[in-house]
N, C-alpha and C positions, 0 to 999 in steps of 0.2 A: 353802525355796529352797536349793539347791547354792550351794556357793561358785564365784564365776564368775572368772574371772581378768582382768587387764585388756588384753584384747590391742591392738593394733593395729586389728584390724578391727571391736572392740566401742569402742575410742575414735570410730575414725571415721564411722561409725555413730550416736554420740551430737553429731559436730559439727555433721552433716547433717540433725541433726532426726528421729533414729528416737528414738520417745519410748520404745519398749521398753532402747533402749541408753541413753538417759538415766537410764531407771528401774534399772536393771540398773548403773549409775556409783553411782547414786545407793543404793543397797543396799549396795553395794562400801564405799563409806564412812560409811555409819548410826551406825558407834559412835564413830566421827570426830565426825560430825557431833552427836548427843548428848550429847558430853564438853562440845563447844562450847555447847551449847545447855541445860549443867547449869546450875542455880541453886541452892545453898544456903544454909537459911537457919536460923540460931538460935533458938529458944523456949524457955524455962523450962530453959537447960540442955539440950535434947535438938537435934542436929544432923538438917535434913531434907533432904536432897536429890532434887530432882526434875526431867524437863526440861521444860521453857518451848516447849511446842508451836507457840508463834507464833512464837521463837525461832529454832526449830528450821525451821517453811517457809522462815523469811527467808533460810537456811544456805542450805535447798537451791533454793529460787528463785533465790539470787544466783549458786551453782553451774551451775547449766542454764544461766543467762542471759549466764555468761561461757564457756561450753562453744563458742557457735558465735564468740564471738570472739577465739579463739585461734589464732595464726598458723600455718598447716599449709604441712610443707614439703614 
């Protein structure tokens, strides 16, 4: 995927329910949302870090689902 930028017309787009612009917000910020959704963990001395997939819908479920209620002016 190109890196997309966040304009104006790709936010407003994702407020209204275009699920292409939501998906396209939601790409924008993947490694956002990954760092949030890392978990590591210790064994025998070795450090493992991975991210928590479920973790990780919850991020961006709860992103989409406060997208359309944010106040546009």
């Amino acid at each position: 995927m190109e890196d997309k930028k966040l304009t104006y017309e790709l936010i407003r787009a994702a407020v209204v329910g275009e699920p292409q612009a939501q998906e396209d917000i939601l790409n924008y910020y993947d490694g956002h949302i990954n760092s949030l959704a890392a978990i590591e963990e210790q064994k025998d001395g070795q450090k493992t870090r991975y991210i928590d997939e479920g973790l990780k819908d919850q991020n961006q479920s709860s992103q989409v689902d406060t997208t359309g209620k944010r106040r546009t002016v």
